[in-house]
C-alpha positions in Angstrom: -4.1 16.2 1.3 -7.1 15.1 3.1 -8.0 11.7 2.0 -5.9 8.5 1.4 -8.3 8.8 -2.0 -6.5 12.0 -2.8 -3.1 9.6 -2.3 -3.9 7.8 -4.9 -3.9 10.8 -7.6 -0.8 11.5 -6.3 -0.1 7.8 -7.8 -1.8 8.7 -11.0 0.6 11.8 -11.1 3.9 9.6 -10.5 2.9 6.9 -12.5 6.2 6.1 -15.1 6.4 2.1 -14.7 2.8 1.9 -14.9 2.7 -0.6 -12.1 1.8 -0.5 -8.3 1.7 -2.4 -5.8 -0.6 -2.8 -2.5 0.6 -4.9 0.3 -2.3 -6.0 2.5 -5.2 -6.6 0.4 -8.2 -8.5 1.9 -11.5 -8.0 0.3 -10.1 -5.6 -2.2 -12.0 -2.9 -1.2 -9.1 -0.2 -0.7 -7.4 -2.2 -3.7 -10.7 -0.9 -5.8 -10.2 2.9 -4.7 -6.6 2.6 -6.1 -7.6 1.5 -9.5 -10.1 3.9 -9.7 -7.8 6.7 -9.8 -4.6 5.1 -10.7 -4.9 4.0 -14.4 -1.9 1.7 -14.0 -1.6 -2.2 -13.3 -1.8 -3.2 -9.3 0.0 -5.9 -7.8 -1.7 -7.2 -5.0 -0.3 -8.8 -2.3 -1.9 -10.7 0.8 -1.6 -14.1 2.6 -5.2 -14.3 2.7 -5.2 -16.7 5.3 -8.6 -18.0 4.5 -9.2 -18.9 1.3 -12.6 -17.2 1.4 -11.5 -13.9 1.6 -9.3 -14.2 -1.5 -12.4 -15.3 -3.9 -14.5 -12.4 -2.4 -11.5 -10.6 -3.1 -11.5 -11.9 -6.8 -15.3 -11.2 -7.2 -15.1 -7.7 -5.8 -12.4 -6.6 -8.3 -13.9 -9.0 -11.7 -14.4 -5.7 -13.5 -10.2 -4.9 -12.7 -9.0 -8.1 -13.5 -7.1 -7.4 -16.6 -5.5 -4.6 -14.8 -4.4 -6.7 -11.6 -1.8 -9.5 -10.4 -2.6 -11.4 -7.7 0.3 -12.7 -5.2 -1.0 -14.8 -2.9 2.1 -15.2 0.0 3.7 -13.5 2.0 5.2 -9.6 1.1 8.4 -10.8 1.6 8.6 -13.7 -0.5 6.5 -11.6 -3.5 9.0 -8.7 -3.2 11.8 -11.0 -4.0 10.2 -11.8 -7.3 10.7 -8.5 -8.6 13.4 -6.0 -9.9 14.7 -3.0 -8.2 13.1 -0.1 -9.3 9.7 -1.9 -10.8 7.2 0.0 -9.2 5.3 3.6 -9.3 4.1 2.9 -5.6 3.7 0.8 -3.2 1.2 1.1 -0.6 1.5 -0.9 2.8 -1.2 -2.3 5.0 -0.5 -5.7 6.0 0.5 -6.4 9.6 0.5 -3.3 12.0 3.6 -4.4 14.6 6.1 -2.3 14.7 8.4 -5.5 13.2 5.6 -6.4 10.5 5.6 -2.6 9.1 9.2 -2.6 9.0 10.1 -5.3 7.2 7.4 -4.4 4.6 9.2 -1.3 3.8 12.7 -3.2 4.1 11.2 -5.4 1.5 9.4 -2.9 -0.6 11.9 0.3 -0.8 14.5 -0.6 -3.1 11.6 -1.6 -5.5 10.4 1.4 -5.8 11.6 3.7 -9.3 13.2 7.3 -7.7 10.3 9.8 -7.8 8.3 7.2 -6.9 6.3 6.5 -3.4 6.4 4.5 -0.2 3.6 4.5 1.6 1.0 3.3 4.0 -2.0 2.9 6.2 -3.0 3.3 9.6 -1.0 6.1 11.3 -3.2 5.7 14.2 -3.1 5.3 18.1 -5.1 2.5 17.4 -2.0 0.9 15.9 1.0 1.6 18.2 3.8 -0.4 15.9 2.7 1.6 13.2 3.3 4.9 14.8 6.4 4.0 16.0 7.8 3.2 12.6 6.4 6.0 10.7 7.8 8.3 12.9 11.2 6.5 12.7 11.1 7.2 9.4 10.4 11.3 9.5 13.5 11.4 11.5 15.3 11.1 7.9 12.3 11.4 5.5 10.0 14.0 4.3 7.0 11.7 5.2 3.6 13.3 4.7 0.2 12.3 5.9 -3.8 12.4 4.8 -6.0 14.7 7.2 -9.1 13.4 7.1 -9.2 9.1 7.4 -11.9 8.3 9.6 -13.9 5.7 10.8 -16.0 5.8 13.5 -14.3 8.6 15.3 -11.0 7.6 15.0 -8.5 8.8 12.6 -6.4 6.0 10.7 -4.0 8.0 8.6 -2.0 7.1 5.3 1.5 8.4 5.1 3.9 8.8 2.6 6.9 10.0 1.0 8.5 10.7 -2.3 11.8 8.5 -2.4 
């Protein structure tokens, strides 16, 4: 797989709830890539600290919005809200400490349908925390990553597995 865009055909091909989630949204840029290959509905969750960057997130996606949810708090508190097992995907790229990362997933997992997948962002040196965790994880998962997630010279990888 060579780009986090191929990733999300992978969603398209999972897709049974016909709902996914992305944790870590911002301006909705990466939210937009999703949606353009995954014809489900996308949960998006952020803090979005400043209030700006969630109506510039708005504006970016106004031609998705009958196809997304916004959750504005934190991913904790919005992955209490649903059922186990509610979810194609979900795809994490919120906070990049090692303690941030995990507790996404912790939050995330047991959300997630069987045959569907956990995922994430920013497998790079750049982002220590998220190194460590990932490969915490390949120790008892079949995690798999994108080749080919650059910017600027500097690869900043998705992984993922199929739970």
């Amino acid at each position: 797989m060579k780009t986090r865009l191929e990733l999300y055909d992978l969603f398209e091909k999972h897709k049974n709830t016909g709902v996914g989630v992305e944790v870590g949204v911002l301006h909705g840029h990466n939210a937009k890539n999703i949606l353009d290959r995954y014809s489900g509905h996308l949960i998006l969750v952020d803090i979005w600290e400043n209030i700006e960057d969630f109506y510039i997130c708005k504006e970016y996606l106004k031609d998705y919005l009958h196809r997304v949810s916004f959750f504005r708090m934190s991913s904790k508190q919005a992955a209490f809200l649903f059922n186990s097992t509610s979810f194609d995907f979900v795809y994490i790229d919120a906070g990049h400490e090692y303690e941030d990362i995990k507790n996404d997933f912790l939050s995330w997992f047991w959300k997630i349908m069987g045959d569907g997948i956990i995922s994430g962002h920013d497998y790079s040196p750049v982002f220590p925390g998220v190194v460590k965790f990932v490969d915490l994880l390949k120790q008892n998962h079949d995690v798999k990553f994108t080749e080919g997630d650059e910017y600027e010279g500097v690869n900043y990888e998705s992984w993922y597995y199929i739970k």
